[in-house]
DODO-194187 format. One record per residue (C-alpha): x, y, z; residue in one letter. Coordinates in steps of 0.1 Angstrom, whole numbers, plus 2048, in hexadecimal, padded with zeros to 3 digits. Layout:
N
XYZA;...
***
This chain:
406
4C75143C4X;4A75053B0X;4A252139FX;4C4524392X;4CA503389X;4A6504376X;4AE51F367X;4D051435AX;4BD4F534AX;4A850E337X;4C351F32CX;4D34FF320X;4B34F630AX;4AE51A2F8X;4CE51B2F0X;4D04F42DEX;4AC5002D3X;4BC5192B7X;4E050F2B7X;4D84EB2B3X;4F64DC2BFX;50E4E42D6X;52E4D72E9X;52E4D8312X;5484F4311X;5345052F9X;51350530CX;52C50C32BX;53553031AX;512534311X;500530336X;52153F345X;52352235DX;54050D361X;5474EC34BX;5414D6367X;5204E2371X;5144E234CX;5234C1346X;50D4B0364X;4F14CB358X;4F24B7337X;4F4495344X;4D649E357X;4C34A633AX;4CE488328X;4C047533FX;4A247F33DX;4A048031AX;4A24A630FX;4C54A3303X;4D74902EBX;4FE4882E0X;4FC48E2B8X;52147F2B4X;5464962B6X;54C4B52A9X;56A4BE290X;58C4C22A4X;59E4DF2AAX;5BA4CD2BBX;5B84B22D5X;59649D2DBX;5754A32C9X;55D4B62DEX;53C49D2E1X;51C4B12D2X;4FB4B92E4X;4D84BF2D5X;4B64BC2E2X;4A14A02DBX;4884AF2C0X;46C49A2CDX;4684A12F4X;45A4C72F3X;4484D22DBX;4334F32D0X;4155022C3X;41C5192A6X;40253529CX;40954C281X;3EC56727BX;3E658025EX;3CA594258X;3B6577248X;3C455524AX;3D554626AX;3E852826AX;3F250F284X;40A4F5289X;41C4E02A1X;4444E12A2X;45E4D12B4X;4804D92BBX;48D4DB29AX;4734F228FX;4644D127CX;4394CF277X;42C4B228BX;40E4BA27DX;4004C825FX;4004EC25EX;3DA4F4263X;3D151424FX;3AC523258X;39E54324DX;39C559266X;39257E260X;39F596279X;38C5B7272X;3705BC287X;36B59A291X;3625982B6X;3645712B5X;38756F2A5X;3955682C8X;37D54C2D3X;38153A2B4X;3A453C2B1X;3A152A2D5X;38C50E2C2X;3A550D2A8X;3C55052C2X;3B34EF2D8X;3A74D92B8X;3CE4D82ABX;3DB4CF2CBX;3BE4B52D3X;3C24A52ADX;3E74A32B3X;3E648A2CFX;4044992E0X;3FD49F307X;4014BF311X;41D4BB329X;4334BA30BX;4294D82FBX;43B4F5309X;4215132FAX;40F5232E3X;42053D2CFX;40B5562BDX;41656C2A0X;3FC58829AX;3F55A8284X;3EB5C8297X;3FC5DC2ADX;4025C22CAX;40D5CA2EFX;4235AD2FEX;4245B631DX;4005BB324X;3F75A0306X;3E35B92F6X;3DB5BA2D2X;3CF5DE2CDX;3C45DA2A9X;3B45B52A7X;3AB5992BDX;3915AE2D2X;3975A22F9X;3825BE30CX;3A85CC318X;3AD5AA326X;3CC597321X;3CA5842FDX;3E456A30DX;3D5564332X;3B655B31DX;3C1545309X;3D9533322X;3B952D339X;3A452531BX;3C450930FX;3D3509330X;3F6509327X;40E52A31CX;40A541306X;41B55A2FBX;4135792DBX;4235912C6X;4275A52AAX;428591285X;4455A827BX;45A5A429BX;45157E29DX;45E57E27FX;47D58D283X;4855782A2X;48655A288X;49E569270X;4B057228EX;4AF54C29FX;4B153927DX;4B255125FX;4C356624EX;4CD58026BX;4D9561281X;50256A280X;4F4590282X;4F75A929AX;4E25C8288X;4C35C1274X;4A75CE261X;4885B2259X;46A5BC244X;44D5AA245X;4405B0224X;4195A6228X;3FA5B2225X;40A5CE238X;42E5D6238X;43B5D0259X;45F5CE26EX;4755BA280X;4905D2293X;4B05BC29FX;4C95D22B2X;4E95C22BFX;4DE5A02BAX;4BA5A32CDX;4995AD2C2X;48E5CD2CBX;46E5CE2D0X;4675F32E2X;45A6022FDX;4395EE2FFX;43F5D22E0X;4355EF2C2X;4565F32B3X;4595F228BX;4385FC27FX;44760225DX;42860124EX;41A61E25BX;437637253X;427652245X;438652227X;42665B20BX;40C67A1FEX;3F36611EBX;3D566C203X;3CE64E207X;3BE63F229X;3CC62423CX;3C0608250X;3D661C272X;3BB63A268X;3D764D25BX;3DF657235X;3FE654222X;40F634231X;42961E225X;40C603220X;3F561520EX;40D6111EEX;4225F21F3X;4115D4207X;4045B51F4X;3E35BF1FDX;3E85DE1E0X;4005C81CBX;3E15AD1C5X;3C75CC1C5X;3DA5DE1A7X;3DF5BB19BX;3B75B419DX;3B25DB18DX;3CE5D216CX;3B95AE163X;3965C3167X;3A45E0153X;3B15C9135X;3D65C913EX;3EE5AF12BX;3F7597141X;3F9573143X;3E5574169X;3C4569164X;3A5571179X;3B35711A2X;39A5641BBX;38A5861CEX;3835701EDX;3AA55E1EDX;3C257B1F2X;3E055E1F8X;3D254F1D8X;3D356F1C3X;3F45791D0X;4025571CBX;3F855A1A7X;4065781A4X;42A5721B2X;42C55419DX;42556617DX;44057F182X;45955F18DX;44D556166X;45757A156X;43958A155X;43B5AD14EX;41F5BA160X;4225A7180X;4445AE184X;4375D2181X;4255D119DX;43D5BF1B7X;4535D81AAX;43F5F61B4X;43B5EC1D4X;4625DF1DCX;46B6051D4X;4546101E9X;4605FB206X;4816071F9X;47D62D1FEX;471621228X;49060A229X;4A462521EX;49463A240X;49E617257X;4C261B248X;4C9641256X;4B763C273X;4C561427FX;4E660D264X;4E25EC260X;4F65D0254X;4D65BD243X;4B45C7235X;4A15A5236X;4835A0220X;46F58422FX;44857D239X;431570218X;43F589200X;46157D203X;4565631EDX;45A57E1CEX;47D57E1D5X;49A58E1BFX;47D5991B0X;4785B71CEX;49A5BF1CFX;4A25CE1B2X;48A5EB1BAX;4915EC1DCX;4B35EE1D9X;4AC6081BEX;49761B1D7X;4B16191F1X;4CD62C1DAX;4B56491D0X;4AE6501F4X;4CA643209X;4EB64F213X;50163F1FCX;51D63C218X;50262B22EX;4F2617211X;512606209X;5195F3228X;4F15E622AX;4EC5C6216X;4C65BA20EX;4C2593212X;4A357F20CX;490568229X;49B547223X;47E53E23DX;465547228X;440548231X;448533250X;45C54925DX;43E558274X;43653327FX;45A52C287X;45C551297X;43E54A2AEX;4505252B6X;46F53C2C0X;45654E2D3X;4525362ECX;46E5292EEX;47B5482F5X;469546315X;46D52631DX;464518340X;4584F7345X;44E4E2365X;45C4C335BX;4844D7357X;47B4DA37EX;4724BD383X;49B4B2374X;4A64CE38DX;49D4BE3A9X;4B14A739DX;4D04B639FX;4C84CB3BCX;4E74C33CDX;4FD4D33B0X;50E4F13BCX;50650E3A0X;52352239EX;
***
């Protein structure tokens, strides 16, 4: 009977954790127990402070339902969103608000054998310098580049752990959960919890980065694969340009349209004497450069605009594969490059009537993040969240052992 009744607390807090409020009889539906058992569930958890009443909802005939949410400020979680270069870390609560600054330290992946043992250093100073204690912070969620195994918390591409598990480490280094995946698919699991695929059953979400990665939502769940690989976009082998990519391969998707080649050709225009109002970009500040560069085309320039529009049709003509193979109702453009915007679509959307179906095309709509760049930190919140289990929601179920689950 513990287990049941603990579990059924979980359940209650994921599911105020992304629908933010809900009514008894709502939750009841949700956790498919019966409205008397959620309604003690819930005064339990008022009690001890996890839930909250946030006033009546509208009426739909007779009396208003009385509104639940969870109290942003007793769990909280660490937030970790990696790229290639920079990681960032922040503390969130459940509202998805930063109780702490986000934290942003450059952190090169390739070949780095110490990249794991510092980002270590980095979590443990962010937790200490918060002041929270740690039995409020439900876990570490970790957003990563690389081809990452969930299950065995592997990261086959960065993060060298001698095969050993990247999250055991950490969690005995930190000694609290911790759980990885995927930038792309942590990613998508935010549009999917608070974004733009929330009301959506069948999704596409590209991570346009310094690779170009994806986010596969299938009847309302991430799908993640067989072993946590699914949506490697990036590596489709798409192209015939020869030229080698970071996989080992030749011709992928990346090799033409990540930011990576968007501030390189941007880099190659200002050193051949191209018109443009971009001005030297900073070799060593990637983010800087591509900042610059986004903004410019936001500003009309010609030649920037040029560039992001390259590489949207090029994303375009592998969106246009992911459109055959999964019929979508979305396309989502989020991750850092979803900050160019309206800017993408034109050429993907050009791309995706060359090369598409036209009967298929028609019934897939392309939407913009409305996350943003946080959408990996709020993803790897999610994350946890996701897998919520904490002592203390034990420690209410003893409680109310003497409820009869039913």
């Amino acid at each position: 009977m513990k287990g049941k009744v603990k579990a059924a607390y979980e359940l209650i807090i994921k599911n105020l954790y992304t629908k933010k409020a809900l009514s008894s009889t709502q939750l009841s539906l949700r956790i498919k127990k019966s409205l008397p058992l959620t309604t003690q569930l819930l005064n339990s958890l008022l009690a001890e402070g996890y839930v909250m009443e946030t006033g009546y909802a509208i009426s739909t005939g007779g009396r208003k339902p009385v509104m639940y949410a969870l109290n942003p400020d007793v769990i909280y979680v660490v937030s970790v969103a990696m790229d290639q270069y920079v990681t960032r870390i922040v503390i969130m609560n459940m509202k998805n608000e930063f109780v702490s600054p986000v934290a942003a330290y450059e952190l090169p992946l390739l070949n780095n054998s110490n990249a794991l043992s510092l980002l270590v250093k980095k979590i443990t100073r962010i937790i200490s310098n918060s002041g929270l204690p740690k039995d409020r912070i439900a876990g570490i969620g970790i957003g990563m580049p690389g081809f990452v195994d969930v299950k065995r918390g592997l990261n086959h591409t960065y993060l060298a752990s001698d095969g050993k598990s990247i999250t055991d480490y950490i969690s005995e280094k930190i000694k609290m959960p911790v759980y990885i995946d995927n930038d792309s698919s942590i990613i998508a699991l935010a549009e999917l919890k608070f974004g733009a695929a929330r009301e959506t059953r069948n999704a596409m979400v590209v991570n346009i980065g310094w690779g170009v990665g994806l986010g596969v939502i299938l009847n309302g769940e991430l799908y993640r694969g067989h072993n946590g690989f699914a949506g490697e976009f990036s590596h489709i082998p798409l192209l015939f340009n020869g030229k080698l990519c970071n996989c080992g391969k030749s011709g992928c998707l990346e090799t033409e349209a990540s930011l990576h080649i968007v501030v390189e050709r941007a880099m190659e225009g200002l050193r051949s004497g191209q018109v443009t109002k971009l001005k030297e970009l900073p070799s060593n500040d990637l983010a800087a450069a591509l900042f610059q560069t986004i903004r410019a085309a936001h500003e009309g320039d010609r030649f920037a605009i040029g560039l992001l529009s390259e590489s949207g049709y090029t994303i375009g003509r592998g969106v246009a594969i992911l459109i055959h193979l999964f019929n979508p109702e979305f396309v989502i453009l989020s991750g850092r490059g979803s900050a160019a915007g309206k800017i993408l679509i034109t050429p993907l959307q050009q791309a995706i009537n060359e090369y598409c179906i036209p009967s298929l095309a028609e019934h897939t709509s392309i939407k913009v993040s409305t996350l943003g760049e946080n959408a990996e930190l709020i993803g790897a919140a999610a994350l946890v969240m996701e897998n919520y289990k904490k002592e203390t929601v034990a420690q209410v179920a003893r409680k109310s052992i003497a409820i009869a689950v039913t």
